[in-house]
C-alpha positions as a Python dict, from the first residue, in 0.01 Angstrom:
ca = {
    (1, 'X'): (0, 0, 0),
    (2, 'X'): (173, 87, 342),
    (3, 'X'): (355, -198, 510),
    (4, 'X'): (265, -175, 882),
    (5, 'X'): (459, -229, 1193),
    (6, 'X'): (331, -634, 1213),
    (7, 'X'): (72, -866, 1023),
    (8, 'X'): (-164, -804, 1304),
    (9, 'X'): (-146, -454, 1247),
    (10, 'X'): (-152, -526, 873),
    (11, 'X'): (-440, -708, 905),
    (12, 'X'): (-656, -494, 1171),
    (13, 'X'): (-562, -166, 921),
    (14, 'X'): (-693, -380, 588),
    (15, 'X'): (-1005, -601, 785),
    (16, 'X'): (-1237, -709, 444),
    (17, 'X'): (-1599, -700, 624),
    (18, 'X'): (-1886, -826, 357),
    (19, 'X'): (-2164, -659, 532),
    (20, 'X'): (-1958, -338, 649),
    (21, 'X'): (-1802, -100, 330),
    (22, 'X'): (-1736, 137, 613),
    (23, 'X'): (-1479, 41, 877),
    (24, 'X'): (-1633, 297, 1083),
    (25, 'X'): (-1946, 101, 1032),
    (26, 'X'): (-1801, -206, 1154),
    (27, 'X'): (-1744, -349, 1506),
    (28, 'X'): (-1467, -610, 1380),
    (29, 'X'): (-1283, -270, 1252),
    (30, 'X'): (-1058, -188, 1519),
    (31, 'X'): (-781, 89, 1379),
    (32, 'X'): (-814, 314, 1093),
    (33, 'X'): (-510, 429, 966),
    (34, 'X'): (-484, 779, 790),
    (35, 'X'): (-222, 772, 511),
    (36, 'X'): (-226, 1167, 416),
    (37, 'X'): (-124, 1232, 778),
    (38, 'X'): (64, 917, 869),
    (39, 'X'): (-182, 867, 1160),
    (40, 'X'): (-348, 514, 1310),
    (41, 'X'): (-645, 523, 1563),
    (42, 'X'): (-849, 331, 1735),
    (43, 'X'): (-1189, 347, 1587),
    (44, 'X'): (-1456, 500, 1842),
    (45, 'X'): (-1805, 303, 1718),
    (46, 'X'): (-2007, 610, 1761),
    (47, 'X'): (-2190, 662, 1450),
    (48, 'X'): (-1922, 874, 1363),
    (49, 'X'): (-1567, 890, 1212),
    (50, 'X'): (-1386, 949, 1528),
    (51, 'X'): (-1064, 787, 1691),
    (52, 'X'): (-835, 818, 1930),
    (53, 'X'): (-469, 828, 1820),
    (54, 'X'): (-197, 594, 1897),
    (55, 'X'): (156, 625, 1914),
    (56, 'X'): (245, 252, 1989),
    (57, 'X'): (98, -73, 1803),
    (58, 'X'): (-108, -244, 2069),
    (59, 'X'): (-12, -558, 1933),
    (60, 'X'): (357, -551, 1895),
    (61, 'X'): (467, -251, 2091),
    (62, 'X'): (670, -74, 1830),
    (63, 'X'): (649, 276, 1807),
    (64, 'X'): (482, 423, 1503),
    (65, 'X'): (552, 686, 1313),
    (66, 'X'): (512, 1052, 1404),
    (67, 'X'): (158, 1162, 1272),
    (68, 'X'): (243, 1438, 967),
    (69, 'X'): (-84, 1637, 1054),
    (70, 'X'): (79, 1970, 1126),
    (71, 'X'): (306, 1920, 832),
    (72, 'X'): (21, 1860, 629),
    (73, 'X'): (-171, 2162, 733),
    (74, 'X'): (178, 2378, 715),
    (75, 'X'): (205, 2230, 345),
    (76, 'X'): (-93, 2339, 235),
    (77, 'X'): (-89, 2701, 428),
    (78, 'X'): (279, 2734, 239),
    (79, 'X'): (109, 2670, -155),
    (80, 'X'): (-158, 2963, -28),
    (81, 'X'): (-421, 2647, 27),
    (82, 'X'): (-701, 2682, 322),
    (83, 'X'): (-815, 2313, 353),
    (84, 'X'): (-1126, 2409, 485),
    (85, 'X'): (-1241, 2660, 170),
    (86, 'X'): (-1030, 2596, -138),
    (87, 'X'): (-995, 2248, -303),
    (88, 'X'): (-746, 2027, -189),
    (89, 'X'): (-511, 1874, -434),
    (90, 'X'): (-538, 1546, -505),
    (91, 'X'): (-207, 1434, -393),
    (92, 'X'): (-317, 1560, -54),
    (93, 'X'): (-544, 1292, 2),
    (94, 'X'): (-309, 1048, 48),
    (95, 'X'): (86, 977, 118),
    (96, 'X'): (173, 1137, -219),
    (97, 'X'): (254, 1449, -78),
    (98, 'X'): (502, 1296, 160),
    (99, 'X'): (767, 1263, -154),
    (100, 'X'): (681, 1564, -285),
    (101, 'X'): (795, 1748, 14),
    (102, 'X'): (1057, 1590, 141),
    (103, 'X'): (1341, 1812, 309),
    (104, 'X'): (1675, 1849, 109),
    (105, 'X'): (1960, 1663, 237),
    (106, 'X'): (2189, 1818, 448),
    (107, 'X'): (1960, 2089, 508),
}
């Protein structure tokens, strides 16, 4: 589990709805939070899966962290992968592949 910037954030990331599986489905759902690319966003209700992506907690003010979408896609383009016609690794779906390419010290 990621540990957010605050408990509001916390909470807004992780909101339980019992008549919404989806937090795309549901108005409380406010932020969605991406862990393969690092990312938050504000949810756009649109029928959709859209957001719009933040770089500052709206409740706290802290700055989050940089979104790793490029390095993701660079990652993948490296290991010969093309996300959008060859199957994805599993540890790309989440923040596993973080660790397992992390830069070498010092370099």
């Amino acid at each position: 589990m990621t540990n957010h910037c605050c408990e509001t954030m916390n909470r807004q990331v992780n909101v339980a709805c019992d008549q919404h599986a989806d937090p795309f489905s549901c108005p409380d759902a406010l932020v969605a939070f991406s862990a393969k690319f690092q990312e938050y966003g504000l949810i756009i209700h649109d029928g959709g899966t859209a957001t719009s992506t933040i770089e500052f907690c709206p409740w706290c003010g802290r700055r989050l962290p940089e979104s790793q979408r490029d390095r993701w896609f660079d990652e993948l383009e490296r290991r010969g992968i093309d996300p959008w016609e060859d199957e994805v690794p599993a540890e790309f779906e989440d923040a596993r592949w973080l660790a397992s390419t992390e830069p070498a010290q010092g370099a």
